[in-house]
N, C-alpha and C positions, 0 to 999 in steps of 0.2 A: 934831470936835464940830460943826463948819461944817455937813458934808455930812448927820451924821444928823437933824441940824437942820432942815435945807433937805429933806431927804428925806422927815422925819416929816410937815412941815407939807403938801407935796403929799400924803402921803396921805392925810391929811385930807380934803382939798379934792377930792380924787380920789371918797375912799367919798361924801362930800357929792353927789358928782354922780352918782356910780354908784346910790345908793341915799339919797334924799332923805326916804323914811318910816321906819318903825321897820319892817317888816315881813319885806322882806327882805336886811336888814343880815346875816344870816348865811351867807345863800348870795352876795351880793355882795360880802363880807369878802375869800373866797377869791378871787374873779374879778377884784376890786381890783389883789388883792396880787397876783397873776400877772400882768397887766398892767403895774404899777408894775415889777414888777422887771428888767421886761424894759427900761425907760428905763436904770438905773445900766449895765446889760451893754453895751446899745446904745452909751452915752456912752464906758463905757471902752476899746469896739472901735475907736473914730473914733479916741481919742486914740492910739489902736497906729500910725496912719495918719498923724497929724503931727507933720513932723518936731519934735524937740526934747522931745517928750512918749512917756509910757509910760505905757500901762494894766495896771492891777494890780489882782490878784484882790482883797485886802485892800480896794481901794475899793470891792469890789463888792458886799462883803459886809456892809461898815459903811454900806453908800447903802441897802442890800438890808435891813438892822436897821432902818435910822431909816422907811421904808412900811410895815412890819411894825408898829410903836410906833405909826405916824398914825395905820394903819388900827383898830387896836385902842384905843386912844384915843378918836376918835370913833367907835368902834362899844360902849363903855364908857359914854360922855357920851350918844348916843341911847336905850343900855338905863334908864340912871338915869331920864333924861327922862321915858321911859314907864313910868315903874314909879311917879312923882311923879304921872303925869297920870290912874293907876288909883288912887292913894290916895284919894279924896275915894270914890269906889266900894267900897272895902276897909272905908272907917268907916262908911258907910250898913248894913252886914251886921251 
C-alpha cells in the first residue's frame, strides 16, 4: 500500500507539472505515465545491483498501478474543475 501510495501521489505531482492547464491533460496523461513508469523499473533494476536486495516484477507493477491512479486522479480533478468553470456559461444559455 506504501508504494501505490507514494507512487500515485508522484503522479500527481508529475501530470501537475507536465500539464498545468486543462487543455492538454490528455495527450500528457499518456506521456506522464510513460515517463513515471520508467522510475519504479529504473528503481527495481539498481536494487538487482545491491547486495542483500532483490527486485521484483510484482513491485513494478504495483509502483506502475499506483502513476496510473495519480495520473488519472488528477487528470479526473482538472476535468471536473473545468466543467465547474464552464457552468456559470451553461446557465447563461
Amino acid at each position: 500500500a506504501a508504494h501505490l501510495t507514494e507512487y500515485a501521489i508522484l503522479g500527481v505531482l508529475v501530470m501537475q507539472a507536465f500539464a498545468p492547464g486543462v487543455k492538454r491533460d490528455r495527450r500528457m496523461l499518456g506521456v506522464a505515465a510513460l515517463v513515471l513508469m520508467l522510475v519504479p523499473t529504473i528503481d527495481e533494476t539498481i536494487q538487482v545491483c545491491v547486495p542483500g536486495r532483490n527486485g521484483q516484477v510484482a513491485d513494478v507493477l504495483v509502483d506502475c498501478t499506483g502513476v496510473l491512479i495519480g495520473c488519472l486522479v488528477r487528470a479526473a480533478f482538472t476535468g471536473i474543475r473545468a466543467r465547474l468553470a464552464r457552468a456559470p456559461e451553461n446557465l447563461k444559455k
